[in-house]
Structure formats: structure tokens, C-alpha cells
BAVEX-725613 format. One record per atom (N, C-alpha, C, O): x, y, z; residue in three letters. Coordinates in steps of 0.1 Angstrom, whole numbers, padded with zeros to 4 digits, always signed. Example, Ala and Ser with C-alpha at 12.3 -4.5 7.8 and 13.67 -1.06 7.14 Angstrom:
<recs>
+0132-0057+0078Ala;+0123-0045+0078Ala;+0132-0033+0078Ala;+0142-0033+0085Ala;+0128-0022+0071Ser;+0137-0011+0071Ser;+0129+0000+0079Ser;+0134+0011+0080Ser;
</recs>
This chain:
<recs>
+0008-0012+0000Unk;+0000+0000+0000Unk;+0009+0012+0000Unk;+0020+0014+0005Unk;+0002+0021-0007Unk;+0015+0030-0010Unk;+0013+0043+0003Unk;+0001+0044+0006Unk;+0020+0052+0009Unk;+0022+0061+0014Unk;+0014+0071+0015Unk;+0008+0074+0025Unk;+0012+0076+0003Unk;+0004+0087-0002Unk;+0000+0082-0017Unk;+0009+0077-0025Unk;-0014+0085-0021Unk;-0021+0081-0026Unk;-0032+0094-0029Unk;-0041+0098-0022Unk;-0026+0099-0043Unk;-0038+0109-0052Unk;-0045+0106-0060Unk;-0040+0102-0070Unk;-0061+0106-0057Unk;-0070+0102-0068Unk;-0081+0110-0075Unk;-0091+0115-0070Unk;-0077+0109-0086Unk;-0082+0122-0091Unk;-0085+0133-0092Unk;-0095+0138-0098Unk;-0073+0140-0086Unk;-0074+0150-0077Unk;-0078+0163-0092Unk;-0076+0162-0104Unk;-0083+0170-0086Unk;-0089+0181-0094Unk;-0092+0195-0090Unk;-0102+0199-0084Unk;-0080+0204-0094Unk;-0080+0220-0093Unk;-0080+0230-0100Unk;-0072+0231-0109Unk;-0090+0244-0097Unk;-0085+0253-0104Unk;-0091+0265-0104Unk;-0100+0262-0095Unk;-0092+0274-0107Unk;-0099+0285-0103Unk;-0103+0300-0109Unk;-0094+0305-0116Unk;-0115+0307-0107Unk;-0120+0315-0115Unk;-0116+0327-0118Unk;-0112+0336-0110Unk;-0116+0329-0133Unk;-0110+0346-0137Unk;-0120+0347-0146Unk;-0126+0337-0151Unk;-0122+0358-0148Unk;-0134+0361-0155Unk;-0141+0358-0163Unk;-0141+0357-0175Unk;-0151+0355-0149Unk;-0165+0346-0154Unk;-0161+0333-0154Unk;-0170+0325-0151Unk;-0150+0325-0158Unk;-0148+0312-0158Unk;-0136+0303-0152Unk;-0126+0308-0147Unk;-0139+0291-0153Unk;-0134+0283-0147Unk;-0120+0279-0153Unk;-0121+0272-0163Unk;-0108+0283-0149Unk;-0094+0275-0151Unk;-0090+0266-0146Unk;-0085+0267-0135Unk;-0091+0254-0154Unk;-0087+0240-0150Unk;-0069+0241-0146Unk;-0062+0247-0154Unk;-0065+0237-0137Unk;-0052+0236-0134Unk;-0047+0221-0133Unk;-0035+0218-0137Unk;-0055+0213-0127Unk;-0047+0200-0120Unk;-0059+0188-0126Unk;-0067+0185-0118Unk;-0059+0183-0138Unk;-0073+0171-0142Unk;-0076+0160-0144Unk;-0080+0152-0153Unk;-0073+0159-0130Unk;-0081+0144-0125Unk;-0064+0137-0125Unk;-0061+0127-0132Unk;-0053+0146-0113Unk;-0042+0137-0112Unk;-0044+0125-0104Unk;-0050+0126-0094Unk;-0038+0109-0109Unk;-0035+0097-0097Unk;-0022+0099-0096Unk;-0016+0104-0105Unk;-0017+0096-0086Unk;-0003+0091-0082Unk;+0000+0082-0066Unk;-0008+0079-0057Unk;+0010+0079-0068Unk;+0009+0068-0055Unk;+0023+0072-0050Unk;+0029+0071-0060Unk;+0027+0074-0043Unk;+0045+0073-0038Unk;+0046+0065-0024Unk;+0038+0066-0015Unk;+0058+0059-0025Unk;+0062+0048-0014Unk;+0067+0055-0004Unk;+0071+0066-0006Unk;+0067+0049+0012Unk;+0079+0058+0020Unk;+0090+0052+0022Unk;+0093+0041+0026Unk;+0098+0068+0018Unk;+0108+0065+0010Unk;+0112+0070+0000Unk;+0124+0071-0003Unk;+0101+0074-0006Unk;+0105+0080-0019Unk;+0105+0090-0023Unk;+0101+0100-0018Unk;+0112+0088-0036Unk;+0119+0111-0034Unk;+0113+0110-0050Unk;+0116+0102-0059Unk;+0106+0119-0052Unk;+0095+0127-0062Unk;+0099+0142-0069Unk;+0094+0152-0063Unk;+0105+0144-0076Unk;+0110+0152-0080Unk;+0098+0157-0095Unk;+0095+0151-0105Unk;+0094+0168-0090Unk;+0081+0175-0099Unk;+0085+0191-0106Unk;+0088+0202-0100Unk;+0085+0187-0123Unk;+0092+0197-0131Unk;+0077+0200-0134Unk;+0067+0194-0131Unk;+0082+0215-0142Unk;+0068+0218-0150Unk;+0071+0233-0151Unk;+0080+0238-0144Unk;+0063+0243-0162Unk;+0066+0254-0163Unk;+0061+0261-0153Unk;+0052+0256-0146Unk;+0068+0281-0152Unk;+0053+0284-0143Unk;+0042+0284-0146Unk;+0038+0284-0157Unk;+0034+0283-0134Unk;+0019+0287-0138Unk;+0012+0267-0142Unk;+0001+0264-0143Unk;+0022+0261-0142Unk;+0013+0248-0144Unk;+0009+0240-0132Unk;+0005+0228-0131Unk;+0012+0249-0123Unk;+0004+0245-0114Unk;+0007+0233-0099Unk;+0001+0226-0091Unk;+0023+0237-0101Unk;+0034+0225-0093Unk;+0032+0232-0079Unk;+0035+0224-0070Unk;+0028+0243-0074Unk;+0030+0248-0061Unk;+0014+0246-0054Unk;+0011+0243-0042Unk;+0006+0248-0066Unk;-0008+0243-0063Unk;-0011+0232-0053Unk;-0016+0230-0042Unk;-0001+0223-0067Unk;-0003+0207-0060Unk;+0001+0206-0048Unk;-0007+0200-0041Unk;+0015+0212-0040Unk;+0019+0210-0029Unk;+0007+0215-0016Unk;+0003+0210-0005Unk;+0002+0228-0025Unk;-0005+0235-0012Unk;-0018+0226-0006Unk;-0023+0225+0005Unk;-0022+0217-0021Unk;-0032+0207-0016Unk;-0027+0195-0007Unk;-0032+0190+0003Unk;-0014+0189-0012Unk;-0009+0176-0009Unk;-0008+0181+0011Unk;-0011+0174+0020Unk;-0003+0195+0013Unk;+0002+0201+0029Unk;-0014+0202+0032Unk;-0014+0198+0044Unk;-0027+0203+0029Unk;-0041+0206+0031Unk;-0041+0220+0032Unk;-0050+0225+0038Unk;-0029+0232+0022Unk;-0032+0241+0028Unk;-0044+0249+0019Unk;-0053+0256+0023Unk;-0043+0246+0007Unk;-0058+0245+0000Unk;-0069+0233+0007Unk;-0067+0224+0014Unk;-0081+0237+0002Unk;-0094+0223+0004Unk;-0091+0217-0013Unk;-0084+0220-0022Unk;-0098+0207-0011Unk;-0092+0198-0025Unk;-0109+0201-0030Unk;-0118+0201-0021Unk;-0113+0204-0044Unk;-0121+0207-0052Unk;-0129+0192-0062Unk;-0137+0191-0070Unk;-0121+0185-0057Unk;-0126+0177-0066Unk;-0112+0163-0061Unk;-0101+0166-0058Unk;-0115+0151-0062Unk;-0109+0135-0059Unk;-0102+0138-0044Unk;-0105+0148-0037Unk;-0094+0131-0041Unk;-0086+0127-0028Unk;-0073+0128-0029Unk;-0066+0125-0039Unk;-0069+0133-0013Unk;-0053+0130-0015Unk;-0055+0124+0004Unk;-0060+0129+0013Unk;-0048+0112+0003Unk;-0048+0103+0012Unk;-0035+0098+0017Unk;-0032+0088+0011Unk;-0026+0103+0028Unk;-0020+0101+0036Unk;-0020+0095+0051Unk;-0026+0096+0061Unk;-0004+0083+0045Unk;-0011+0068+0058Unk;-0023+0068+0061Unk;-0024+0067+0073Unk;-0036+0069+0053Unk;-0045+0061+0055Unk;-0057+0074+0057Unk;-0069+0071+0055Unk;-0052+0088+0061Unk;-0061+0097+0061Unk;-0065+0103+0050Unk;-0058+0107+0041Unk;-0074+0104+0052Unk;-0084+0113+0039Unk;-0087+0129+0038Unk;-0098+0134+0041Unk;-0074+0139+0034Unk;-0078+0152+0031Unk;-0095+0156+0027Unk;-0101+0166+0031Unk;-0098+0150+0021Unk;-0111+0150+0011Unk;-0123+0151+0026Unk;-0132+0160+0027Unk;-0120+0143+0034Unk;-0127+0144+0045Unk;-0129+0152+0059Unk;-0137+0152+0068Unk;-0116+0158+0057Unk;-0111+0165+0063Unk;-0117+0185+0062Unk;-0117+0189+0051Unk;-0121+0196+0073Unk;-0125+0206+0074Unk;-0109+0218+0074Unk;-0097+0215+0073Unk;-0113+0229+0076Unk;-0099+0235+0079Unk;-0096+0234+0092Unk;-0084+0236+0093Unk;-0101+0232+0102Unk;-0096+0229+0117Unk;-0081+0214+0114Unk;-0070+0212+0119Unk;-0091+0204+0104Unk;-0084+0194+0108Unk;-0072+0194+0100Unk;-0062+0188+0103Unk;-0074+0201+0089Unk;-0065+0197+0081Unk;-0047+0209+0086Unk;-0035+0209+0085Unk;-0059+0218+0094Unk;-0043+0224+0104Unk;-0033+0213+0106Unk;-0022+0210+0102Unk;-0042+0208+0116Unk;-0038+0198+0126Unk;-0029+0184+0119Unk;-0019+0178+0125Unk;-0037+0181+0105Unk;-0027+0167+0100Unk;-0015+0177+0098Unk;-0004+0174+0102Unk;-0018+0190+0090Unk;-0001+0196+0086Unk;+0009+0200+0098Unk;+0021+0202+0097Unk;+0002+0201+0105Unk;+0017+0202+0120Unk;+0019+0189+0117Unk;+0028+0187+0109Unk;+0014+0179+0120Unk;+0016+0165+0124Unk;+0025+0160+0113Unk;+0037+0159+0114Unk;+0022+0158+0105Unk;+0020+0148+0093Unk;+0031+0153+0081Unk;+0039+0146+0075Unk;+0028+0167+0080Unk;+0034+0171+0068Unk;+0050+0180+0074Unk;+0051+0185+0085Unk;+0060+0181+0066Unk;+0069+0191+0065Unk;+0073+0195+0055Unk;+0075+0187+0046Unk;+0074+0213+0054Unk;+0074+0222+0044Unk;+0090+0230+0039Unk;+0091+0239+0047Unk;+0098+0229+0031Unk;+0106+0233+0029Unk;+0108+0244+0018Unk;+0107+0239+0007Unk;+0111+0257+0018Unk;+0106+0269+0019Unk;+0118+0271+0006Unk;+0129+0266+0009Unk;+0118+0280-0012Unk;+0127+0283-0015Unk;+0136+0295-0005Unk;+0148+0295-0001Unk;+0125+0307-0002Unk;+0129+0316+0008Unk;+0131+0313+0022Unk;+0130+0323+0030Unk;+0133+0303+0027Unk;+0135+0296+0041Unk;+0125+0299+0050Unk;+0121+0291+0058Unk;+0119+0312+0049Unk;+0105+0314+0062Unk;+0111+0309+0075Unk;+0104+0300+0081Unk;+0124+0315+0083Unk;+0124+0313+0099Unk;+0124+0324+0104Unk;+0128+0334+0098Unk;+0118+0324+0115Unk;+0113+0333+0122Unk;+0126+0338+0125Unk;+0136+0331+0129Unk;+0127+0353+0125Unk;+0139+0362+0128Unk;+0143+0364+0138Unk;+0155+0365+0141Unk;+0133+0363+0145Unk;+0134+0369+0162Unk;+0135+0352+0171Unk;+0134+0350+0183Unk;+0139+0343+0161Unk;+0139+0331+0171Unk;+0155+0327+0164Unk;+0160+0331+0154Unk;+0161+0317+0175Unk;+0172+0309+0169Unk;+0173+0299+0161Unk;+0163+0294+0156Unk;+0184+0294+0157Unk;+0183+0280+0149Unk;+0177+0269+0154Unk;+0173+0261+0146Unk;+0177+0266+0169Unk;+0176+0260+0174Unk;+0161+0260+0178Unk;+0153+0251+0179Unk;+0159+0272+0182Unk;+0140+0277+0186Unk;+0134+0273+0171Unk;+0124+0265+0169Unk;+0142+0280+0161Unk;+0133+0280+0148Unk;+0125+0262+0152Unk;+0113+0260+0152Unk;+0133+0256+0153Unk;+0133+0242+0149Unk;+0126+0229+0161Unk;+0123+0217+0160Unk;+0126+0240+0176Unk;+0119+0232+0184Unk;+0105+0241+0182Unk;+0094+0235+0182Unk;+0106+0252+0181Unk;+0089+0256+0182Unk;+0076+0244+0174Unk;+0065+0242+0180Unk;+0079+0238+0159Unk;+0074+0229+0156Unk;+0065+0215+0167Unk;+0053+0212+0168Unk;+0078+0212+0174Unk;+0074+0201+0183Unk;+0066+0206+0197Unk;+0060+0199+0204Unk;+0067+0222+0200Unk;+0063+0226+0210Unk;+0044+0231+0208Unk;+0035+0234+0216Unk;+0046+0230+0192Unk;+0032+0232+0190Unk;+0024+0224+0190Unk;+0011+0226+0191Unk;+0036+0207+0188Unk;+0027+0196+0188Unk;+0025+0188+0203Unk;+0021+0177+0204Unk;+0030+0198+0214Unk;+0027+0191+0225Unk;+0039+0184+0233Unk;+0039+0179+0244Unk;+0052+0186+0223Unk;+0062+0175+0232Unk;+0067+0191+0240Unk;+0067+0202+0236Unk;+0072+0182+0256Unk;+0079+0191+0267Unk;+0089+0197+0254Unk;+0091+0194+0243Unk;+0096+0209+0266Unk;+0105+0220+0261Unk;+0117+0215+0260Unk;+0124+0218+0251Unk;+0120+0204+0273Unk;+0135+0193+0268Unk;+0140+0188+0260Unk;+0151+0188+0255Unk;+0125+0180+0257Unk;+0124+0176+0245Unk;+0124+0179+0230Unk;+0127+0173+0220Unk;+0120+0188+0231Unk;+0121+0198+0218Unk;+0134+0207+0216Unk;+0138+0213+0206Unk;+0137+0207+0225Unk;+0151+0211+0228Unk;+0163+0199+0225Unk;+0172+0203+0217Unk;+0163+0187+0229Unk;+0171+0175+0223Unk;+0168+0174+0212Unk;+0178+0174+0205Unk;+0157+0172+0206Unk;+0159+0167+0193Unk;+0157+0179+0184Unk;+0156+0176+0172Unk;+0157+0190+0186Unk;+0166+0202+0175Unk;+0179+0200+0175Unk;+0184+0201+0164Unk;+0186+0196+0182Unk;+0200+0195+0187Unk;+0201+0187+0180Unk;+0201+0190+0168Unk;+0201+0177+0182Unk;+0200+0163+0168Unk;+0198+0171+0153Unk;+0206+0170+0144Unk;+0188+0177+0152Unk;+0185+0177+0138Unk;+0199+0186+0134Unk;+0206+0183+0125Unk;+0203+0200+0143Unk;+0217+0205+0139Unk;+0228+0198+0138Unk;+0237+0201+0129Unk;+0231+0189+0146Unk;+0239+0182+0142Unk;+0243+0174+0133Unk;+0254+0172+0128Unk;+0231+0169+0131Unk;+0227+0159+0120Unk;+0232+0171+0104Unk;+0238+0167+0094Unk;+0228+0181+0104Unk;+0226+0185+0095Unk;+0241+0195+0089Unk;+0243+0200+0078Unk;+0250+0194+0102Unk;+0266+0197+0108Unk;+0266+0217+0109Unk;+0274+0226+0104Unk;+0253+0218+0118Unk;+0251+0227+0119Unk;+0255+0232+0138Unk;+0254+0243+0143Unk;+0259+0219+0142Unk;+0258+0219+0162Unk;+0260+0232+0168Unk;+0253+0236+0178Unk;+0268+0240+0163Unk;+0278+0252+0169Unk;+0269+0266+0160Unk;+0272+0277+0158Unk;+0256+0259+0157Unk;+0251+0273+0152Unk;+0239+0276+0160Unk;+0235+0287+0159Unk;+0230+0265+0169Unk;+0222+0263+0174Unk;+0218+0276+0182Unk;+0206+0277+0182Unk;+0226+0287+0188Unk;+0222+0296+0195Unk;+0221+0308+0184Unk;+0218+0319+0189Unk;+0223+0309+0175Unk;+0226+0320+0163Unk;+0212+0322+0157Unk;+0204+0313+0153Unk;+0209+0334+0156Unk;+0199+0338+0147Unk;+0200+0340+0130Unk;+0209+0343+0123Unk;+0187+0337+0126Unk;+0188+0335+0110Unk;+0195+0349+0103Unk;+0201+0347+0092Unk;+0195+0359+0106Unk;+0201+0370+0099Unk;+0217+0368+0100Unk;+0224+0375+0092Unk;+0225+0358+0110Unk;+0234+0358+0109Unk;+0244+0346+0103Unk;+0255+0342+0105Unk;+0234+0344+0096Unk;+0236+0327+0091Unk;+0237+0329+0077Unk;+0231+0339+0073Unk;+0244+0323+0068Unk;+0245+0325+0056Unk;+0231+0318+0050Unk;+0223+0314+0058Unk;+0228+0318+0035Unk;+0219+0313+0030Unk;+0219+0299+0029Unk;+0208+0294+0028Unk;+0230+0291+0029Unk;+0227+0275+0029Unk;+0226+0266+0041Unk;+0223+0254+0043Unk;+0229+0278+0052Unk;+0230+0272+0065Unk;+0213+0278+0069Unk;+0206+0274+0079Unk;+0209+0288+0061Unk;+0195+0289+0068Unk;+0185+0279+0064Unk;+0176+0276+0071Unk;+0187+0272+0051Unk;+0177+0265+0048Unk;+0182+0255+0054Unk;+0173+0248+0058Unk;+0195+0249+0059Unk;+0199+0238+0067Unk;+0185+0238+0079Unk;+0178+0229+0083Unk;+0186+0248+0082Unk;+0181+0249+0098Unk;+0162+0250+0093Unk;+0153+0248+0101Unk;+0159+0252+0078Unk;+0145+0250+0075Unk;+0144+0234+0074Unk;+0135+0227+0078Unk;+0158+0229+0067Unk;+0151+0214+0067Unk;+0148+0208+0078Unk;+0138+0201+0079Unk;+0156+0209+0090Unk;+0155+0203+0102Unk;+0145+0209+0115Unk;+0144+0205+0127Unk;+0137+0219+0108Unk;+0123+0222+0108Unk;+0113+0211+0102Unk;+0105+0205+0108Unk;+0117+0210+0091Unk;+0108+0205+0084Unk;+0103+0192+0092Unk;+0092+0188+0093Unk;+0118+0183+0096Unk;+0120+0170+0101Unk;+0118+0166+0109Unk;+0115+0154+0110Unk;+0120+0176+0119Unk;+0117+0169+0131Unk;+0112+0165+0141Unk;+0118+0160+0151Unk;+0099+0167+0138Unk;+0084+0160+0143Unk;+0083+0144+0130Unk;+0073+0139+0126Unk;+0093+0141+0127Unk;+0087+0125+0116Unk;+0078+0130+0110Unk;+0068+0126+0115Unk;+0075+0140+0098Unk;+0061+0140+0092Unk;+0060+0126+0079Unk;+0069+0127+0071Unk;+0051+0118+0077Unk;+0049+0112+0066Unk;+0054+0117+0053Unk;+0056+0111+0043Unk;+0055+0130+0054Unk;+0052+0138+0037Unk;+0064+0145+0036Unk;+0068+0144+0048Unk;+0071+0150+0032Unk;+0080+0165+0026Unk;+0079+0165+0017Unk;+0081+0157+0008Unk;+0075+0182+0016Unk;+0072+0189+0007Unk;+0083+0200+0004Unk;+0085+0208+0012Unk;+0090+0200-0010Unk;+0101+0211-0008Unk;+0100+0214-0024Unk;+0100+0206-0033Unk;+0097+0233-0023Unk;+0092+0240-0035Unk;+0106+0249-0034Unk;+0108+0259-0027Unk;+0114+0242-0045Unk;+0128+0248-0050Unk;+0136+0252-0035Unk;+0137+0263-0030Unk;+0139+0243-0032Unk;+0144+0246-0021Unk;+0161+0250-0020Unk;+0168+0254-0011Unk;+0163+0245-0034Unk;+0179+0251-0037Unk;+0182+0262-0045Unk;+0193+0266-0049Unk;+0168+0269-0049Unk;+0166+0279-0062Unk;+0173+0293-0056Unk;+0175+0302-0063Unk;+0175+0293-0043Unk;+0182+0311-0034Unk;+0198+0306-0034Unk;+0205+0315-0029Unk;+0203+0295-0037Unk;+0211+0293-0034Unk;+0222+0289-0043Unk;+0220+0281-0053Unk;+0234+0296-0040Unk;+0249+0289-0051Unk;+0250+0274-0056Unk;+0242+0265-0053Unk;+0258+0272-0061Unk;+0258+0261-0064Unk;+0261+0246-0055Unk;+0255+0236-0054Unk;+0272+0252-0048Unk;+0277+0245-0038Unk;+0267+0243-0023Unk;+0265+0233-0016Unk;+0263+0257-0021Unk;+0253+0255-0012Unk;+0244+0244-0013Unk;+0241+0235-0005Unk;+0240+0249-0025Unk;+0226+0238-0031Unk;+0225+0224-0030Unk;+0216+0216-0028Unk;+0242+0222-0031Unk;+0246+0204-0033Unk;+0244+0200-0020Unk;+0236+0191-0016Unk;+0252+0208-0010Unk;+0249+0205+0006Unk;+0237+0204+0011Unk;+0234+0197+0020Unk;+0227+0213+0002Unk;+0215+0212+0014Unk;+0205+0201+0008Unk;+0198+0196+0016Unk;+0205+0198-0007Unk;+0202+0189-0013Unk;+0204+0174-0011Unk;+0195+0165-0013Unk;+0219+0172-0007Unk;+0222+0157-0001Unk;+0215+0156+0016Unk;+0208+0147+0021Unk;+0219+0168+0021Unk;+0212+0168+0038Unk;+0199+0166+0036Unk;+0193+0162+0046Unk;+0190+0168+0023Unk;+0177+0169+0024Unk;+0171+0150+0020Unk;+0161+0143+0023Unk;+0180+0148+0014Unk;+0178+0135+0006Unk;+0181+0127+0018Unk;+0171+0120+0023Unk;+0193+0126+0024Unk;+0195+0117+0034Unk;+0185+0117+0044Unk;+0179+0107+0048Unk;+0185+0127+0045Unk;+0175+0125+0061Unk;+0160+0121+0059Unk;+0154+0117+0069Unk;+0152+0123+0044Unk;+0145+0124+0041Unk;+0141+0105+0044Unk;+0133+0099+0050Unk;+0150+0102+0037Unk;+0157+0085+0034Unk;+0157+0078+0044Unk;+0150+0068+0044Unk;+0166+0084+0057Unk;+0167+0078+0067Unk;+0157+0079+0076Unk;+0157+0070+0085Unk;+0149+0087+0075Unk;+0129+0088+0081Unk;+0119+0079+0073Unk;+0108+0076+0076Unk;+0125+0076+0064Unk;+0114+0069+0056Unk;+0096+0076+0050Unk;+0085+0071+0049Unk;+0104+0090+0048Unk;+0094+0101+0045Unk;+0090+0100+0028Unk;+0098+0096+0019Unk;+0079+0104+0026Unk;+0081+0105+0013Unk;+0083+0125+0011Unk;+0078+0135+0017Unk;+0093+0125+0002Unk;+0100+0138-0006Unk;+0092+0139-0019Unk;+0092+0131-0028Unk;+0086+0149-0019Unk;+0083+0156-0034Unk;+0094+0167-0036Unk;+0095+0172-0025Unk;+0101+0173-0045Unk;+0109+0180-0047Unk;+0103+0190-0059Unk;+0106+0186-0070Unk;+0092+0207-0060Unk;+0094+0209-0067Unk;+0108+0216-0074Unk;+0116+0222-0066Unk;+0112+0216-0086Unk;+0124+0220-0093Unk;+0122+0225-0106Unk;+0114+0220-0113Unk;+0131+0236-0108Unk;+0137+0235-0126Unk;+0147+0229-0127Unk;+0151+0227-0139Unk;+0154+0224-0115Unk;+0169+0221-0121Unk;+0169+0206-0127Unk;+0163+0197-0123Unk;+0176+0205-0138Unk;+0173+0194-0140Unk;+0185+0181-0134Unk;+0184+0169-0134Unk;+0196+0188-0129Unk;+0206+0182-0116Unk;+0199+0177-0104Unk;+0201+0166-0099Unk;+0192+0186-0098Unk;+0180+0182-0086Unk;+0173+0169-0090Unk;+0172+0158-0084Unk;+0168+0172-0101Unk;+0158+0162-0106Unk;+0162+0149-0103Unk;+0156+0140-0097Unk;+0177+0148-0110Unk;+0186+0134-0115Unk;+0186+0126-0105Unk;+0187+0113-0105Unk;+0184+0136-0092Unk;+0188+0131-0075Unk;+0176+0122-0068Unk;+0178+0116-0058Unk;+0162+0124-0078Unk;+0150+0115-0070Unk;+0148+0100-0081Unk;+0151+0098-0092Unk;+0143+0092-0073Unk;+0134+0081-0077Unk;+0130+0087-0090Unk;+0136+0083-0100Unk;+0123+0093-0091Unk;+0111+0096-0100Unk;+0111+0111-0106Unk;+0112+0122-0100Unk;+0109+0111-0116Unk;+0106+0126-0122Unk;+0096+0125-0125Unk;+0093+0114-0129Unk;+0088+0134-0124Unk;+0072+0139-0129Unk;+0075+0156-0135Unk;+0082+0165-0131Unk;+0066+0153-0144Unk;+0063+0167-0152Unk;+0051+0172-0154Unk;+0046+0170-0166Unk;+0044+0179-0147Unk;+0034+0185-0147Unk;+0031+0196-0158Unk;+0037+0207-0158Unk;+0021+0191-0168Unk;+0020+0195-0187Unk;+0005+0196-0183Unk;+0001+0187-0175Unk;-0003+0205-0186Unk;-0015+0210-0190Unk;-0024+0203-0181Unk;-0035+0199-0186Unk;-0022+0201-0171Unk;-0030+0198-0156Unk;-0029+0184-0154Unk;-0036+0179-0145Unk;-0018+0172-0163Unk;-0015+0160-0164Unk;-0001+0156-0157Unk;+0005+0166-0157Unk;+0004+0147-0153Unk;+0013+0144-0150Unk;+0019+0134-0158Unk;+0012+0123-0158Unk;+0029+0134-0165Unk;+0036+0126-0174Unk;+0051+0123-0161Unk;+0055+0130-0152Unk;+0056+0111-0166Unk;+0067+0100-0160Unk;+0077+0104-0168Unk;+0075+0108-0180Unk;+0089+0103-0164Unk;+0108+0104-0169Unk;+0113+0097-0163Unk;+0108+0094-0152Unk;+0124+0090-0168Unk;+0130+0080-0158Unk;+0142+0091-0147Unk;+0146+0103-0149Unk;+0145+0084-0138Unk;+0159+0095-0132Unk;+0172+0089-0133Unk;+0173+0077-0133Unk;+0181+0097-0135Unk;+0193+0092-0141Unk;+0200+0104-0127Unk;+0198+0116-0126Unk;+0206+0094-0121Unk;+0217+0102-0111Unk;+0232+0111-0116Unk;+0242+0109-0122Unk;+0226+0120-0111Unk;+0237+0130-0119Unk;+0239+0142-0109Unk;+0230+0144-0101Unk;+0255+0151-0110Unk;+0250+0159-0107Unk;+0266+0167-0110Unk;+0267+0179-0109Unk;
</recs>
């Protein structure tokens, strides 16, 4: 049984007077585990998909079904609630809070979901370390370069275990070299949670790096094979 599970999913929305189909009647299935790497031009509607896959849109039309729960059934109270839990979001612009640390950025997550302050406190620590960030943990985001701030977004992202990651160009603010670092940190850890990774991208180097490429063409999703490269 697969991870996550889209059926039919169907989006889009009104400009004058009518209806713009964006997303028509997508299936997809991904394992956990698996890294999904999603091309497509602007405007075709790749950020859409994420905001539905996180519940932060309502779904208009089919299901998107995570371990076993049903978005489709779900109101906006609940679908807050699966996205703390469930989902993690990785940001092109990193989105941490200014006025918090690397280490706050990254326990506030778990403090929202109820675990003690120790605790949320230990396992940020973990995630900086993990991510070979340890010695930055008291430092605020303005004083952080750009590849070490999304370091400190992934390990936001992570560390509550969410089922899902979601990451919309998350190497696109970033040099080259940055990119490779936060891209392998994103993949490993992604791997070693047994999460499933959607990766939106243009790059087609990022791409090479997932399971799977998908290409999102006129509200359809077409298959590529991935060839590791980079």
C-alpha cells in the first residue's frame, strides 16, 4: 500500500467569469521512501499541487490520502492539525522566524505539537547536528549564511517524523555549492525517516537526484526516468 495516494485529484480557479482548469483528475501513489522530484513550467500549477498535498488549499474535486487519512474528509480545523503533524514544508525563501534561533526555529514545531521543552530542545539539537550545523544552534537566521539557513529550515521541516515532505525549489536562493549540501542533507535524512519527498524544481541536476521525475504539462502528469547526476 503506497504512502500517499492521489486520486483524481482536481483544481482550479476562477478569472473572468470562468473556470481555469489547473490540475485534471491527477492519480499518483508514492512509497515511503521515496523522493519525487516535480518539473513543470510556471503557472502549471506545481505549487498548487503542494498546497493541496500540505491541506493548505481544500481539494475541489478527488482525494489525497495520507497513511491512511483522507484530506477530502477533512475541514480546515483538521487539516491544520494533519499539517503540524503529518506534513513538512521546505521553503525556496527559508521562512524562519527572525526573532527566534536556529535551534527555537526548529523546536517551536514540536512545542506546537505538545512534546515538553527538553524535548524539543534534544531533538533540534539532533537535527543541527545531523545537518553539521551543532555550533550554530544559539545563532539567529540573519546571521547565518543562505545555505546554513535552509539547513536549519530542513531540520524544521524534520523533526516531528512528518509522513510527507514537501520542498518548492528549495535550492533555487542558493549557489551552487550550497545547493549540493542542502540537497544531499535533504535527501539523506528524508531517506533515513522513511518520508516520502516531493521535490518541486527546474533544475534538472536536482531532478537526476530523485526516484522519479514527474512533469506537470496541462493539468496532467507525465513519468521520466531519473538518471543520477549531478
Amino acid at each position: 500500500m503506497a504512502a500517499i495516494e492521489i486520486r483524481d485529484l482536481q483544481w482550479g480557479y476562477a478569472k473572468g467569469g470562468q473556470h481555469i482548469e489547473v490540475l485534471a483528475g491527477i492519480n499518483l501513489d508514492i512509497s515511503a521512501g521515496e523522493v519525487v522530484a516535480l518539473l513543470g513550467q510556471s503557472g502549471s500549477g506545481k505549487s498548487s499541487l503542494l498546497n493541496l498535498m500540505a491541506g493548505i488549499e481544500p481539494l475541489q474535486g478527488g482525494d489525497i490520502v495520507v497513511n491512511g487519512q483522507s484530506l477530502a474528509a477533512m475541514g480546515e480545523q483538521q487539516r491544520s492539525l494533519f499539517r503540524r503533524c503529518h506534513v513538512g514544508f521546505v521553503y525556496q525563501f527559508f521562512n524562519l522566524i527572525p526573532t527566534l534561533t536556529a535551534a527555537e526555529n526548529i523546536e517551536l514545531v514540536l512545542e506546537l505539537n505538545g512534546e515538553s521543552r527538553q524535548t524539543a530542545t534534544d531533538r533540534a539539537l539532533q537535527q543541527l547536528k545531523a545537518l553539521g550545523l551543532n555550533d550554530k544552534a544559539q545563532v539567529f537566521p540573519d546571521v547565518l549564511s543562505g545555505g546554513e539557513q535552509q539547513r536549519v529550515a530542513i531540520g524544521r521541516a524534520l523533526v516531528h517524523h512528518p509522513a510527507l515532505i514537501l520542498a518548492d525549489e528549495p535550492t533555487g536562493n542558493l549557489d551552487a555549492n550550497s545547493g549540493r549540501i542542502v540537497l544531499q542533507r535533504l535527501l539523506q535524512q528524508a531517506r533515513d525517516q522513511q518520508a516520502c519527498l516531493i521535490i518541486v524544481t527546474h533544475s534538472q541536476a536536482v531532478a537526476a537526484q530523485a526516484d522519479r521525475i514527474l512533469t506537470l504539462t496541462e493539468g496532467e502528469l507525465q513519468e521520466s526516468q531519473s538518471e543520477l547526476a549531478w
